[in-house]
C-alpha positions as CSV (number, residue, x, y, z in Angstrom):
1,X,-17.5,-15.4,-39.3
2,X,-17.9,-14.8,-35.3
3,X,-17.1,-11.4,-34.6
4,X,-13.9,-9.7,-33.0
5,X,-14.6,-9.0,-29.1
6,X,-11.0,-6.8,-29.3
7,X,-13.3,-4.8,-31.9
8,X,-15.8,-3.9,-29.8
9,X,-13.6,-3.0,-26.4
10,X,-13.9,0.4,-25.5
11,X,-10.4,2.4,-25.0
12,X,-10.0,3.4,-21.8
13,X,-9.6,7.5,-22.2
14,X,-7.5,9.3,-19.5
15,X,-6.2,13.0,-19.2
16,X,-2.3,13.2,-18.6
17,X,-1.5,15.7,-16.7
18,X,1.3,17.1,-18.1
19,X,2.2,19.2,-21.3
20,X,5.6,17.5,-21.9
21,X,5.3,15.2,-25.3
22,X,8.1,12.7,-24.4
23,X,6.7,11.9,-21.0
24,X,3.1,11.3,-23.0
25,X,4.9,8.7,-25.9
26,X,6.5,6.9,-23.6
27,X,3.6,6.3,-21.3
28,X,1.1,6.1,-24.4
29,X,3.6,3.3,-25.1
30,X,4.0,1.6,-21.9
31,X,0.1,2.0,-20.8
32,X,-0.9,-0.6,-23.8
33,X,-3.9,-0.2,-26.9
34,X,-6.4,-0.5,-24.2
35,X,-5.4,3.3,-22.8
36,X,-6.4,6.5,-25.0
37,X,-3.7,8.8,-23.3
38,X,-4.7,12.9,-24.1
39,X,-2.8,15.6,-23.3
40,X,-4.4,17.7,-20.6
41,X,-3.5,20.7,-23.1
42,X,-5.3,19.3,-26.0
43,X,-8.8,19.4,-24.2
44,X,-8.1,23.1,-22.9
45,X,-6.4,22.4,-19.5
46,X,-4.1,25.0,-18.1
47,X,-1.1,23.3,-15.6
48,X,-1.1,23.8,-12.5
49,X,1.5,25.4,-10.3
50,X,3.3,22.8,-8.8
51,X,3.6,24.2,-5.5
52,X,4.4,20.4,-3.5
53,X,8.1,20.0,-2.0
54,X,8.2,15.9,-2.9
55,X,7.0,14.0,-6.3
56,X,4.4,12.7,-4.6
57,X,2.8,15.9,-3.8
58,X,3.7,17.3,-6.7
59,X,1.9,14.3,-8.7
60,X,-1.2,14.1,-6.8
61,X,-1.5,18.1,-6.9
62,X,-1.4,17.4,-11.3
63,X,-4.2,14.2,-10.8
64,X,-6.5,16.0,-8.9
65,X,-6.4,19.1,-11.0
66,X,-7.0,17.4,-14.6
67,X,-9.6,15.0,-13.3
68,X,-11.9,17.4,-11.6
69,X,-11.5,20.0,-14.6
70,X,-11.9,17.6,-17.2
71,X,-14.5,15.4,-15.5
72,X,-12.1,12.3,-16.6
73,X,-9.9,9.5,-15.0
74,X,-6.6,11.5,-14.9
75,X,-2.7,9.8,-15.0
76,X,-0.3,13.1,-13.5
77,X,3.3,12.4,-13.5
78,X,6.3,14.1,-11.4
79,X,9.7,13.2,-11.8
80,X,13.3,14.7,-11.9
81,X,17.0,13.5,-11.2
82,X,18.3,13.6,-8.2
83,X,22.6,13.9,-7.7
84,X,24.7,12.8,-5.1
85,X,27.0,15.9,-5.2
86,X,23.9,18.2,-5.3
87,X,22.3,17.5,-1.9
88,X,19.8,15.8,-4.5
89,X,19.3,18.6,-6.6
90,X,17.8,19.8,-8.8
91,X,14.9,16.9,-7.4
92,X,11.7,18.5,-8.1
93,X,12.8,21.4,-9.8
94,X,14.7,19.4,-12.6
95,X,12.3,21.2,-15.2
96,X,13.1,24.4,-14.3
97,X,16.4,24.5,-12.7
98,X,18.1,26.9,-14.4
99,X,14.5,29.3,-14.6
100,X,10.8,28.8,-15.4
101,X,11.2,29.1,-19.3
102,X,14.5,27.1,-19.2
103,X,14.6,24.2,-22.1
104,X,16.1,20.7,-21.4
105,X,19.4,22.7,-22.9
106,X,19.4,25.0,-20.7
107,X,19.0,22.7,-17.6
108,X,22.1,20.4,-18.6
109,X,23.8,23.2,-19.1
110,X,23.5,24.7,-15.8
111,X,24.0,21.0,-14.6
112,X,27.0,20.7,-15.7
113,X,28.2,23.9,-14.4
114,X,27.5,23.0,-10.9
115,X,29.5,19.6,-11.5
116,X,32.9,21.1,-13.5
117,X,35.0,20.2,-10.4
118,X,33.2,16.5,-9.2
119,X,35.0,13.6,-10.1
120,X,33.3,10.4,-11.2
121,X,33.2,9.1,-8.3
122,X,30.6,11.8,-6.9
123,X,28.7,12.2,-9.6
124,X,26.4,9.3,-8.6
125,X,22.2,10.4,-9.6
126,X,19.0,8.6,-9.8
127,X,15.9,9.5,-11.7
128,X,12.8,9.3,-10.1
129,X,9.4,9.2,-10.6
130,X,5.7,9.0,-9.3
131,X,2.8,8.3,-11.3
132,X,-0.9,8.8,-9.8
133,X,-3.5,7.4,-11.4
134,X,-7.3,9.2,-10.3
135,X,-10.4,6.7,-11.3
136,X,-12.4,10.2,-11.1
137,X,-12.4,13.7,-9.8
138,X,-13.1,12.4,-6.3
139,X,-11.1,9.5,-6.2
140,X,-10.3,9.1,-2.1
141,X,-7.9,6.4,-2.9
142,X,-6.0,7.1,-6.1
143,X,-3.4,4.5,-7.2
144,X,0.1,5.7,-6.7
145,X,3.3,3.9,-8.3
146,X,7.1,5.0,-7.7
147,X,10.0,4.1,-10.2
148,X,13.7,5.0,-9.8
149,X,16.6,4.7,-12.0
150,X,20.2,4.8,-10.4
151,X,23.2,5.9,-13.1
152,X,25.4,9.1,-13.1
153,X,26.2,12.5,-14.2
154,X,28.5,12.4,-17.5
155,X,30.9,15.0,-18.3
156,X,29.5,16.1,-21.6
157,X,26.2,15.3,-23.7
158,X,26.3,12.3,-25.6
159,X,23.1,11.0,-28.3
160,X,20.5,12.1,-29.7
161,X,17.2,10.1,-28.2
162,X,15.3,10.6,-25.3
163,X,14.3,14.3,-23.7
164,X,15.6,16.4,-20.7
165,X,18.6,15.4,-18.8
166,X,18.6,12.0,-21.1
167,X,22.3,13.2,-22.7
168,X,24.1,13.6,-19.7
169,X,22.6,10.3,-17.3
170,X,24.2,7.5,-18.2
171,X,22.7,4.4,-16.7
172,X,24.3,2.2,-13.9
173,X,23.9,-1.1,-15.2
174,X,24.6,-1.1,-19.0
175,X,27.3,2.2,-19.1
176,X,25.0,3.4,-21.8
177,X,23.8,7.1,-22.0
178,X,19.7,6.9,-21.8
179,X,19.7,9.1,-24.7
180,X,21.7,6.7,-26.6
181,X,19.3,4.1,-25.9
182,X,16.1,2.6,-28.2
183,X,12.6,3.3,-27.1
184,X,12.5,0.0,-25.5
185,X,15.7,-0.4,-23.7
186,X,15.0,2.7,-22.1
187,X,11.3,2.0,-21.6
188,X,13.0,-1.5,-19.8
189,X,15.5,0.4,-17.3
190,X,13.9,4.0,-16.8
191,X,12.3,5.2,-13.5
192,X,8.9,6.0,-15.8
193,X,9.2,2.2,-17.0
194,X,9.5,0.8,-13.7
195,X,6.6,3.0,-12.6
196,X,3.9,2.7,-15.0
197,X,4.4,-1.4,-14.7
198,X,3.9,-1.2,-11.0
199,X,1.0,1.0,-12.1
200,X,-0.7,-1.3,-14.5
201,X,-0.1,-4.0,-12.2
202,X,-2.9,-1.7,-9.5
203,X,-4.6,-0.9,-12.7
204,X,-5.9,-4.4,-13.5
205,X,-5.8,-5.5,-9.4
206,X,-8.0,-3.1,-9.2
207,X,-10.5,-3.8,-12.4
């Protein structure tokens, strides 16, 4: 019998920066069985303070900081909903936009406070996301990805997948809530989706 080459490829093993579980299965999902996707917290890895104004920052900031602590490539992740009516609030506060320990609850909640008076046709949002990827603590060109995913604000929760502002977004092209939507439906519209394909796209370019 000739042996299995898939038996003997190595898993690519890369820190995520981030300590938020849904964000790690869908990207664990997306990335593909040649990627061993950890959680920066399970090796030991505080967060950072994300101190940038734009994803971008914000993202790069959470690369550089797990790849030169853990000594491994790194994958950080910044992303947040962005609404018409808000000026583009909450934006890169979405996680903690009604306080630092606020849960997903808590942040719809507040959400849909600020948007009791705005009819439909204001409540236009986008998520939005960028992924940097760091081949090692000091990377000078890490490989940076952007995905966005255009929908608006509902009126009340609806469904029972997904994390964070999932309930309330409901997506632009199908008039589906994203947290009424599969794994892979999602993982085919979302912001992350469209992201982390441009991202293995510059992965395997750049192999």
């Amino acid at each position: 019998m000739k042996p299995d080459p898939a038996a003997h490829t190595l898993k690519r093993r890369i820190v995520f920066a981030s300590a938020n579980a849904g964000k790690a299965r869908e990207i664990e999902a997306m990335l593909g069985s040649a990627f061993e996707v950890v959680l920066q917290g399970d090796i030991g890895i505080e967060s950072v303070e994300e101190t940038g104004t734009t994803f971008a920052a914000n993202s790069l900031l959470k690369a550089q900081h797990a790849a030169s602590v853990s000594g491994l490539p790194s994958l950080a992740d910044d992303s947040g909903i962005e609404v018409d009516a808000l000026q583009g609030a909450p934006g890169v506060y979405s996680a903690r936009y009604a306080g630092e320990q606020a849960s997903d609850r808590d942040n719809v909640d507040k959400l849909l406070r600020e948007l009791r008076a705005v009819p439909d046709e204001r409540r236009g949002a986008r998520f939005r996301c960028v992924l940097t990827f760091m081949r090692a603590p000091d990377d000078p060109s890490p490989l940076i990805a952007e995905g966005c995913w255009e929908g608006r604000i509902a009126h009340r929760p609806s469904g029972d997948g997904g994390f964070g502002y999932d309930p309330v977004f409901v997506d632009a092209d199908s008039g589906i809530m994203a947290a009424e939507l599969d794994p892979a439906e999602k993982n085919a519209r979302s912001h992350r989706g469209k992201a982390l394909r441009k991202l293995r796209e510059l992965i395997a370019a750049d192999a």
